[in-house]
Biotite code that builds the C-alpha atoms (Angstrom):
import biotite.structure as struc

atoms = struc.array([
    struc.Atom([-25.920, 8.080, 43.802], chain_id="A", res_id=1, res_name="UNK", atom_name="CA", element="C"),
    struc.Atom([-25.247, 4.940, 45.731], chain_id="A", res_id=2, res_name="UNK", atom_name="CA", element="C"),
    struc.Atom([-22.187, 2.795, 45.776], chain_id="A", res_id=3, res_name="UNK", atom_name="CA", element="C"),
    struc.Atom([-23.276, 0.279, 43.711], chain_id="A", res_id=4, res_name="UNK", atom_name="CA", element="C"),
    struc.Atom([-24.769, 2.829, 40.586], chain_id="A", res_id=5, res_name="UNK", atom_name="CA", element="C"),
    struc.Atom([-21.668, 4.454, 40.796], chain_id="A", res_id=6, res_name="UNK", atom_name="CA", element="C"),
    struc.Atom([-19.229, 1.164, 40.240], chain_id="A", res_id=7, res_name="UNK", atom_name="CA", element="C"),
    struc.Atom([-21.561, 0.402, 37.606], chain_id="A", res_id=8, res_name="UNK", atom_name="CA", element="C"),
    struc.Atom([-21.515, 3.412, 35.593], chain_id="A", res_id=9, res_name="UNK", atom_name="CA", element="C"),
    struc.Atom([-17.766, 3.180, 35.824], chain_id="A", res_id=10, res_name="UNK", atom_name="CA", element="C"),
    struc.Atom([-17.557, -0.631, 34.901], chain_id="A", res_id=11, res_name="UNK", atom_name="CA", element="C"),
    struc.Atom([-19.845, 0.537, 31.754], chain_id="A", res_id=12, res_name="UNK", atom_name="CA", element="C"),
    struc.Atom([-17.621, 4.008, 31.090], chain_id="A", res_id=13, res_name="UNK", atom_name="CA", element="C"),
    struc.Atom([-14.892, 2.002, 31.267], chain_id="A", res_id=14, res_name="UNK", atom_name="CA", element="C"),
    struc.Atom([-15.989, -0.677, 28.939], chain_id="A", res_id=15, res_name="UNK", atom_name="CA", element="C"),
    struc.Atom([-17.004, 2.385, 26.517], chain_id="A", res_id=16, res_name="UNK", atom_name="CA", element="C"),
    struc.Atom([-13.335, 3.718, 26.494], chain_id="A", res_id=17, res_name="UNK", atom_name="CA", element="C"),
    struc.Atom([-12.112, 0.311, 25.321], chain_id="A", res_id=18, res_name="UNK", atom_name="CA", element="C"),
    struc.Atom([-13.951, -0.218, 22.537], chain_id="A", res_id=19, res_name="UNK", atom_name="CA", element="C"),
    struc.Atom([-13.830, 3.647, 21.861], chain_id="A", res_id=20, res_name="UNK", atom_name="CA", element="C"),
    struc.Atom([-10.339, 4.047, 21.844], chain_id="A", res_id=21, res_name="UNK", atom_name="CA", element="C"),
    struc.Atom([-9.233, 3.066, 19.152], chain_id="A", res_id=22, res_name="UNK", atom_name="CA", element="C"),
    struc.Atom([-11.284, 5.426, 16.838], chain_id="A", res_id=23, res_name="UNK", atom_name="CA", element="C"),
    struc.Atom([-10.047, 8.021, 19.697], chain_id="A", res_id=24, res_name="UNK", atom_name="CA", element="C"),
    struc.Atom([-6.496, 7.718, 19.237], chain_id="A", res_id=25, res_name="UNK", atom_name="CA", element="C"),
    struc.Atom([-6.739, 8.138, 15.515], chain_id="A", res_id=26, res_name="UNK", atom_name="CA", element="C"),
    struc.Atom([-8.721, 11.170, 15.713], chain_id="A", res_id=27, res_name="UNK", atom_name="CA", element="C"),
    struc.Atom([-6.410, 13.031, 18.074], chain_id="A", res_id=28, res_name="UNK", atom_name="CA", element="C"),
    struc.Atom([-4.234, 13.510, 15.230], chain_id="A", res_id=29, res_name="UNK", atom_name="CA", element="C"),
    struc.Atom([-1.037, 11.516, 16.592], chain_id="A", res_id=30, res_name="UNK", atom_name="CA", element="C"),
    struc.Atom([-0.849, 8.582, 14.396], chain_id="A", res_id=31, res_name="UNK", atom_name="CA", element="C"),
    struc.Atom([-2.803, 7.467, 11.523], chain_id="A", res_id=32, res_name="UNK", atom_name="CA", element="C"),
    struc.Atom([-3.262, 4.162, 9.848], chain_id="A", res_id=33, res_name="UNK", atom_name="CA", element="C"),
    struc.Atom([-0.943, 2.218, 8.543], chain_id="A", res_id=34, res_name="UNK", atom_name="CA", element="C"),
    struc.Atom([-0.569, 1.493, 4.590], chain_id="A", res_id=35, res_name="UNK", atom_name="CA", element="C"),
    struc.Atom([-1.589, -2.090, 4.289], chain_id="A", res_id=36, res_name="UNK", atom_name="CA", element="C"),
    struc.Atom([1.816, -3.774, 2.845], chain_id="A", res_id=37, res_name="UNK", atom_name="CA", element="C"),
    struc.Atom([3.544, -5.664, 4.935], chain_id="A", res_id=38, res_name="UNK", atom_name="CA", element="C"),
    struc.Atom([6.097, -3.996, 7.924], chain_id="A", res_id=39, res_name="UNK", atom_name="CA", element="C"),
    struc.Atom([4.701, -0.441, 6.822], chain_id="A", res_id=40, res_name="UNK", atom_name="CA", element="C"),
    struc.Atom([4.614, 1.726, 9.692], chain_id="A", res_id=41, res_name="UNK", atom_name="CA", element="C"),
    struc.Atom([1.923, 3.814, 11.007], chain_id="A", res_id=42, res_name="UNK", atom_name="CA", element="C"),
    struc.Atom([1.918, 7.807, 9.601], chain_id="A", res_id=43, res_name="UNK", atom_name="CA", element="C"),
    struc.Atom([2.789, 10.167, 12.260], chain_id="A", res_id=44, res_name="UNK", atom_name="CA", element="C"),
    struc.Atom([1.413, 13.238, 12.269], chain_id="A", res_id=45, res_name="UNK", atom_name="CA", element="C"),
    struc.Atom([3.318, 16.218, 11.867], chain_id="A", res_id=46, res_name="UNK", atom_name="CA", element="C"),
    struc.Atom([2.287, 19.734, 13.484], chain_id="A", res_id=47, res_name="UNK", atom_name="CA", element="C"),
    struc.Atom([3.722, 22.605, 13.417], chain_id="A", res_id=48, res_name="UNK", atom_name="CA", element="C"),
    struc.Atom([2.938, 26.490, 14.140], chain_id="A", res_id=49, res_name="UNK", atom_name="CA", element="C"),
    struc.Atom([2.667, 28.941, 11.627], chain_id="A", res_id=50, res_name="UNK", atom_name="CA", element="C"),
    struc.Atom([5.308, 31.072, 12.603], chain_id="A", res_id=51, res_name="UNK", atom_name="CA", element="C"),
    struc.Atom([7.113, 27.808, 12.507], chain_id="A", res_id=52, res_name="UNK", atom_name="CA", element="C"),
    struc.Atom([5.747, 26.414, 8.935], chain_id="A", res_id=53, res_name="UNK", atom_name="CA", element="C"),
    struc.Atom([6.848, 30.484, 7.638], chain_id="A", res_id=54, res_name="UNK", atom_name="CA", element="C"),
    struc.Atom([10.112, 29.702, 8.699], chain_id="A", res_id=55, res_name="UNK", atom_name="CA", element="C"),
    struc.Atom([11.141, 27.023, 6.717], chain_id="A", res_id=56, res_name="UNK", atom_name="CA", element="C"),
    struc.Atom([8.812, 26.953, 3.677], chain_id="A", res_id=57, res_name="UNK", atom_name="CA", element="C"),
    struc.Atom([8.788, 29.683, 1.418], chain_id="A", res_id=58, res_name="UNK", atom_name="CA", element="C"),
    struc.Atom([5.861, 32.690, 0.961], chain_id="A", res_id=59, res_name="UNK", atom_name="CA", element="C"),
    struc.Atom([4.652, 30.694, -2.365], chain_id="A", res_id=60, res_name="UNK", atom_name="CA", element="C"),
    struc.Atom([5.129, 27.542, -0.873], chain_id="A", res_id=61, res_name="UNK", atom_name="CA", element="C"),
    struc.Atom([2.708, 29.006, 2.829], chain_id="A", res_id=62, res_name="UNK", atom_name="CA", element="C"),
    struc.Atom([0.282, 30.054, 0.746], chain_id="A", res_id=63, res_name="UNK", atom_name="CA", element="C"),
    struc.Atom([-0.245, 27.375, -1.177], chain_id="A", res_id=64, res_name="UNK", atom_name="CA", element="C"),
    struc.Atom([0.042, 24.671, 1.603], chain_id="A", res_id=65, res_name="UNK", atom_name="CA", element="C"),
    struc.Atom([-0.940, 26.506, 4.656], chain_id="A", res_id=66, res_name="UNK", atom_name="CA", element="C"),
    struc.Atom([-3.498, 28.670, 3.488], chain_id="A", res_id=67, res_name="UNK", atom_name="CA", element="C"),
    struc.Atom([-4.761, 26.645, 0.700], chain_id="A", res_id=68, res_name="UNK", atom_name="CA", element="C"),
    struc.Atom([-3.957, 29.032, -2.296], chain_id="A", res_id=69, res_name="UNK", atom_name="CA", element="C"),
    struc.Atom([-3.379, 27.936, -6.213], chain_id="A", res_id=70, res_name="UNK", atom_name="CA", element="C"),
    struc.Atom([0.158, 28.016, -7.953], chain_id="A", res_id=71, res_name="UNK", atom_name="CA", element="C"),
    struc.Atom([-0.478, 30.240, -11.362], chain_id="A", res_id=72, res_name="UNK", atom_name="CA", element="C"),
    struc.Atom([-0.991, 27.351, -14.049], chain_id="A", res_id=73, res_name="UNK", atom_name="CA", element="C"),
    struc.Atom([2.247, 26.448, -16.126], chain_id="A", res_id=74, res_name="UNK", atom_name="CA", element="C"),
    struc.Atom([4.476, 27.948, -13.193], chain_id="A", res_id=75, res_name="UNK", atom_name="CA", element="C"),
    struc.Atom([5.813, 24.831, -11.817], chain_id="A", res_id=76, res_name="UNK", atom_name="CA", element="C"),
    struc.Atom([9.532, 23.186, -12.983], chain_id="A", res_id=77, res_name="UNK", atom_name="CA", element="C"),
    struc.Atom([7.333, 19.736, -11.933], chain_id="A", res_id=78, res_name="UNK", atom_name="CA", element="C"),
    struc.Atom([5.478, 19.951, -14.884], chain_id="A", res_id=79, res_name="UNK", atom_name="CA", element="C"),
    struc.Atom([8.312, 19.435, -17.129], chain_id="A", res_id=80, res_name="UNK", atom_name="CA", element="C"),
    struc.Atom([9.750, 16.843, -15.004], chain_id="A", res_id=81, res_name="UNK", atom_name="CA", element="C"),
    struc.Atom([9.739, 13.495, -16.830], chain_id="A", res_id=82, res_name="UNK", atom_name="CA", element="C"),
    struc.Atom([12.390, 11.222, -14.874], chain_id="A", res_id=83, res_name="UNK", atom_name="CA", element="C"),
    struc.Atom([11.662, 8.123, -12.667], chain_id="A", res_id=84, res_name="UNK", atom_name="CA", element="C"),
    struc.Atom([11.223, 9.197, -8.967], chain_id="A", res_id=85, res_name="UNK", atom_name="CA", element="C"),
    struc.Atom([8.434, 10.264, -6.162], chain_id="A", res_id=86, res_name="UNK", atom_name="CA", element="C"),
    struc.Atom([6.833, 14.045, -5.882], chain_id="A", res_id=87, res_name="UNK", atom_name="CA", element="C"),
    struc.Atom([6.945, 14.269, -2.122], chain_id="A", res_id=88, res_name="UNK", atom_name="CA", element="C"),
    struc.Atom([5.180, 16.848, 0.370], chain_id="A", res_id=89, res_name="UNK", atom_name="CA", element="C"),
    struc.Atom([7.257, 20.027, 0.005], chain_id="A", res_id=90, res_name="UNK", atom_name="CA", element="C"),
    struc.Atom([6.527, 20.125, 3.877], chain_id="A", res_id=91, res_name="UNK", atom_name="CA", element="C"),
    struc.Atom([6.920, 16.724, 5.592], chain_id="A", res_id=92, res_name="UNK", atom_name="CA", element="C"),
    struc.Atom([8.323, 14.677, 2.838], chain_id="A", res_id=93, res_name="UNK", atom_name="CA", element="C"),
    struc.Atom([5.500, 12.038, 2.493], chain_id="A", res_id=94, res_name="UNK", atom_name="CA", element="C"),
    struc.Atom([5.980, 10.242, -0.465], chain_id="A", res_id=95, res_name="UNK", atom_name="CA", element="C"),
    struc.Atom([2.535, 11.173, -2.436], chain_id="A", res_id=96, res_name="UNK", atom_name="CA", element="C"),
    struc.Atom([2.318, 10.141, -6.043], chain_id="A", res_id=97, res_name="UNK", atom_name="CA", element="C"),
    struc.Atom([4.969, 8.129, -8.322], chain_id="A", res_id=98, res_name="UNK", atom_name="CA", element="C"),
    struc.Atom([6.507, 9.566, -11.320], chain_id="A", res_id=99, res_name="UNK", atom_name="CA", element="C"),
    struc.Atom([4.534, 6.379, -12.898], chain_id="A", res_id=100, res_name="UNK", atom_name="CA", element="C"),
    struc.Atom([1.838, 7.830, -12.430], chain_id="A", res_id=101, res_name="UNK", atom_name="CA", element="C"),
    struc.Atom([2.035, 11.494, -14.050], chain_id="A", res_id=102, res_name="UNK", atom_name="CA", element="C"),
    struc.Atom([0.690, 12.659, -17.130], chain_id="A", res_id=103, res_name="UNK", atom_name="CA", element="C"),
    struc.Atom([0.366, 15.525, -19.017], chain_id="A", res_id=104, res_name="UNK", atom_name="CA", element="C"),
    struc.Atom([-3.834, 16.803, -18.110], chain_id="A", res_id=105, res_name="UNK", atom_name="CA", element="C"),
    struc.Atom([-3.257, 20.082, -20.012], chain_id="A", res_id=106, res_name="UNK", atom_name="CA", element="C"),
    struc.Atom([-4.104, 22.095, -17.523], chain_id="A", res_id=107, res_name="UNK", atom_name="CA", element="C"),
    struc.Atom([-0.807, 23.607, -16.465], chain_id="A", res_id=108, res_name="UNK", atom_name="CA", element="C"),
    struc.Atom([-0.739, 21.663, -12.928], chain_id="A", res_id=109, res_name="UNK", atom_name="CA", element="C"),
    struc.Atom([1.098, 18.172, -12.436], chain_id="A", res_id=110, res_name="UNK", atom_name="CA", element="C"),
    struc.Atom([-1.478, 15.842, -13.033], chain_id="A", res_id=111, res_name="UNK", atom_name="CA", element="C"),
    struc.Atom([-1.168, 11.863, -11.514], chain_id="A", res_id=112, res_name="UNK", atom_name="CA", element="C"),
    struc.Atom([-3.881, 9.294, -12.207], chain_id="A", res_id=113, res_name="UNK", atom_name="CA", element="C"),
    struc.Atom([-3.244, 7.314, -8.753], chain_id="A", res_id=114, res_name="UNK", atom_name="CA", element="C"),
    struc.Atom([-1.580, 8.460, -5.316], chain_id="A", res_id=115, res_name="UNK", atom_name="CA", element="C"),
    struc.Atom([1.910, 6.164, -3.936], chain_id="A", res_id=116, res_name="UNK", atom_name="CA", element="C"),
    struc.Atom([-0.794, 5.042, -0.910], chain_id="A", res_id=117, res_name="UNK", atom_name="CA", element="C"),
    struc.Atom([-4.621, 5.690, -0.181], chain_id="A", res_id=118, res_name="UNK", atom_name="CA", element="C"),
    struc.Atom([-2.884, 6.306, 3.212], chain_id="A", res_id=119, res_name="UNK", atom_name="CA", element="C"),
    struc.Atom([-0.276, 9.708, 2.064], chain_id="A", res_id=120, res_name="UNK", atom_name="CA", element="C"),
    struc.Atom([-3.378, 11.734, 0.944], chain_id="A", res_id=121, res_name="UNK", atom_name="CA", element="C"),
    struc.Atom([-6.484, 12.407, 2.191], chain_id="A", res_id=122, res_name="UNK", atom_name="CA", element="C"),
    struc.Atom([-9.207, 14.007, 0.673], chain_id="A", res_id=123, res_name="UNK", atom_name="CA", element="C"),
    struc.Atom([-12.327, 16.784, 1.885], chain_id="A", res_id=124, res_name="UNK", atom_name="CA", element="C"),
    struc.Atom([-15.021, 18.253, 0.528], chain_id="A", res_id=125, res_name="UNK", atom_name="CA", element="C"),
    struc.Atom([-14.148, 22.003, -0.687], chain_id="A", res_id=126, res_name="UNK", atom_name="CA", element="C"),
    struc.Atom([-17.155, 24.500, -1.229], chain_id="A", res_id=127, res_name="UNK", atom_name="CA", element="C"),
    struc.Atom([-14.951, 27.685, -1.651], chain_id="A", res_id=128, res_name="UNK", atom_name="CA", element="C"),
    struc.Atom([-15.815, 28.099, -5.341], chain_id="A", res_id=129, res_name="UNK", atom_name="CA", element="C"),
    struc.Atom([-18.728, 27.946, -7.080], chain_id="A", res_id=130, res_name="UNK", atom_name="CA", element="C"),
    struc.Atom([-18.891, 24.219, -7.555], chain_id="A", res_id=131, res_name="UNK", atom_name="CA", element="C"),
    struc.Atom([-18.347, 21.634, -4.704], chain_id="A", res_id=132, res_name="UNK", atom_name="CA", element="C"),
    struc.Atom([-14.620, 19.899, -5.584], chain_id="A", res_id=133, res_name="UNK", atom_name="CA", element="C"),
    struc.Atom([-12.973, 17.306, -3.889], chain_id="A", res_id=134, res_name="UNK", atom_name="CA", element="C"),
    struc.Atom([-9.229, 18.776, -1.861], chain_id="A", res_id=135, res_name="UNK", atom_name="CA", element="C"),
    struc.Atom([-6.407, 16.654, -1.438], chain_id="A", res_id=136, res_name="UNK", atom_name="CA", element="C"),
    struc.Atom([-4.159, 16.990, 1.396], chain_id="A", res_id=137, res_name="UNK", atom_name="CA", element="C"),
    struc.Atom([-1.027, 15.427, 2.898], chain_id="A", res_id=138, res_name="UNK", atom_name="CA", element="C"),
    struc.Atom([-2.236, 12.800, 5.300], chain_id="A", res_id=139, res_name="UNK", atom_name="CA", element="C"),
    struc.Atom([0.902, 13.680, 7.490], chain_id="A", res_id=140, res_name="UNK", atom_name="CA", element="C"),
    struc.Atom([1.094, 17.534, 7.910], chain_id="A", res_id=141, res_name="UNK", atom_name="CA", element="C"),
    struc.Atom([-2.329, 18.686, 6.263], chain_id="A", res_id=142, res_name="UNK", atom_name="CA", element="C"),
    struc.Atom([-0.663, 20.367, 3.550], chain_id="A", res_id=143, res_name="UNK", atom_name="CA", element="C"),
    struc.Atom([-2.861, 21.390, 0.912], chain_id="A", res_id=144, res_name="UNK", atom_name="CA", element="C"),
    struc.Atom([-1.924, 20.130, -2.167], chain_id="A", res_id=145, res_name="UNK", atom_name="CA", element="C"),
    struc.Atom([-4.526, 20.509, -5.112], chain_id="A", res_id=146, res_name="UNK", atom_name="CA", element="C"),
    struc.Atom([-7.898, 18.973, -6.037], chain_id="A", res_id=147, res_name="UNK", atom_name="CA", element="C"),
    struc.Atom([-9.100, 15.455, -7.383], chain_id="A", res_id=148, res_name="UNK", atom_name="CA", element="C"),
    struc.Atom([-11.429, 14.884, -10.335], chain_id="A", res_id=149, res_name="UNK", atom_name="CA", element="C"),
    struc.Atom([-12.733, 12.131, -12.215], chain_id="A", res_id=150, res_name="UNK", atom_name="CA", element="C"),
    struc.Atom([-11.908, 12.937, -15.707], chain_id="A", res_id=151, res_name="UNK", atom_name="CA", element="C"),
    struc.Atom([-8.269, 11.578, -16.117], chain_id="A", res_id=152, res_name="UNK", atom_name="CA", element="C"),
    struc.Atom([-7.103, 8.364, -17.821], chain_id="A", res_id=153, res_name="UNK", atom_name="CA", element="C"),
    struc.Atom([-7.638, 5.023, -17.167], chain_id="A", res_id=154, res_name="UNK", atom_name="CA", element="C"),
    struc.Atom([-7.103, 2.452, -15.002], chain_id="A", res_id=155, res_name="UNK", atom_name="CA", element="C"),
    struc.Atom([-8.527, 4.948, -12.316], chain_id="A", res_id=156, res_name="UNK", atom_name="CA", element="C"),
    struc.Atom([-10.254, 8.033, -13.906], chain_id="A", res_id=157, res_name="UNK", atom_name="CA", element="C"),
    struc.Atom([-9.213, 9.910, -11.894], chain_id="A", res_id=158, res_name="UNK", atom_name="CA", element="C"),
    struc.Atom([-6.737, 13.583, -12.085], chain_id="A", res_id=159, res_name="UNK", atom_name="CA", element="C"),
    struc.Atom([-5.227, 14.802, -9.184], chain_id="A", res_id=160, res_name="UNK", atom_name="CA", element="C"),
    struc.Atom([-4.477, 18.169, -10.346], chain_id="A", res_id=161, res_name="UNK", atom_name="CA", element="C"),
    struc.Atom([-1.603, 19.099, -7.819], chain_id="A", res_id=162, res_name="UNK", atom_name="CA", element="C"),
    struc.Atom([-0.300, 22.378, -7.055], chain_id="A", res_id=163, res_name="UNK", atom_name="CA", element="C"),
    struc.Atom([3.920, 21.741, -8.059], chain_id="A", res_id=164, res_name="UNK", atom_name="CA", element="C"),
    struc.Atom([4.595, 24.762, -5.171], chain_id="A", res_id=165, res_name="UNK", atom_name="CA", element="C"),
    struc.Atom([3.436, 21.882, -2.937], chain_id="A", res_id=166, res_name="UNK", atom_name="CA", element="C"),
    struc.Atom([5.556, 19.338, -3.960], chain_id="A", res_id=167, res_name="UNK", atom_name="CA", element="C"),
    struc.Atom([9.489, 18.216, -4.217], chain_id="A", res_id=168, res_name="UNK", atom_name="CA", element="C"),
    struc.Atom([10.862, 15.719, -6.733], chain_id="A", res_id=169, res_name="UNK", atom_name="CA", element="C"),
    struc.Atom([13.093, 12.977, -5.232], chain_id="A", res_id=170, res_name="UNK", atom_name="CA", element="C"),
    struc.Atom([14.677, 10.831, -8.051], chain_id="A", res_id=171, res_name="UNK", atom_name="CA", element="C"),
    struc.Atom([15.049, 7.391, -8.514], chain_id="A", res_id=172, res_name="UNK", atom_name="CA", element="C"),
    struc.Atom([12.079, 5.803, -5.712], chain_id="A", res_id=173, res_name="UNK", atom_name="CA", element="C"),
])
């Protein structure tokens, strides 16, 4: 390759990273996008090793949010909890869905109709049963916290049907 091929492959590499790395940085897992109010700051990923996320969650708690198990239904204190507040990530402490928002599904899970931000969850296909659902995870630390359907109440149709093992109550926000 001569001189001048080579400066121009860089010039066009480096033209490539610029507009690429934006999209780059997100996807490295650091820092995720910001919630759109005004002076929100960006999400920062948390991540953590198992042995680490063992110690300070407990076994119920690991297996629900690190290896993506299922609370039994009508197990979880949350479901009787009626006060005003935010259910937070058991693990990192994202705020994820306002007390506002709750309702009772009948299904023996906390149910919400809306998330506190599109930015706190984030949502992936899950084929491990028979039919294709939609999982919702922490947008911080990846915890697994339940499924979404579109059979709850209005204004947004929607239920996320959370696992309460995956979630703390913090009253009064």
């Amino acid at each position: 390759m001569d001189r001048r091929s080579f400066l121009s492959s860089g010039l066009a590499f480096g033209a490539l990273a610029v507009v690429c790395a934006p999209r780059l940085a997100g996807a490295s897992g650091r820092v995720l996008a910001a919630d759109k109010r005004a002076g929100a700051r960006p999400i920062v990923k948390v991540v953590k090793t198992d042995a680490e996320w063992k110690r300070i969650l407990t076994p119920e708690q690991y297996q629900v949010t690190r290896l993506k198990g299922t609370e039994t239904p009508y197990s979880s204190p949350l479901n009787k909890v009626h006060g005003r507040g935010t259910f937070a990530c058991v693990c990192c402490g994202l705020s994820l869905f306002s007390s506002r928002t709750k309702f009772e599904s009948g299904t023996g899970w906390p149910s919400f109709w809306a998330s506190i931000s599109k930015t706190h969850v984030r949502e992936e296909v899950d084929r491990s049963m028979a039919e294709e659902r939609t999982e919702v995870l922490c947008a911080r630390c990846d915890a697994h916290l339940g499924h979404v359907f579109d059979d709850g109440p209005k204004p947004t149709g929607l239920r996320y049907c959370m696992n309460g093992v995956a979630m703390k109550f913090v009253k009064g926000r």
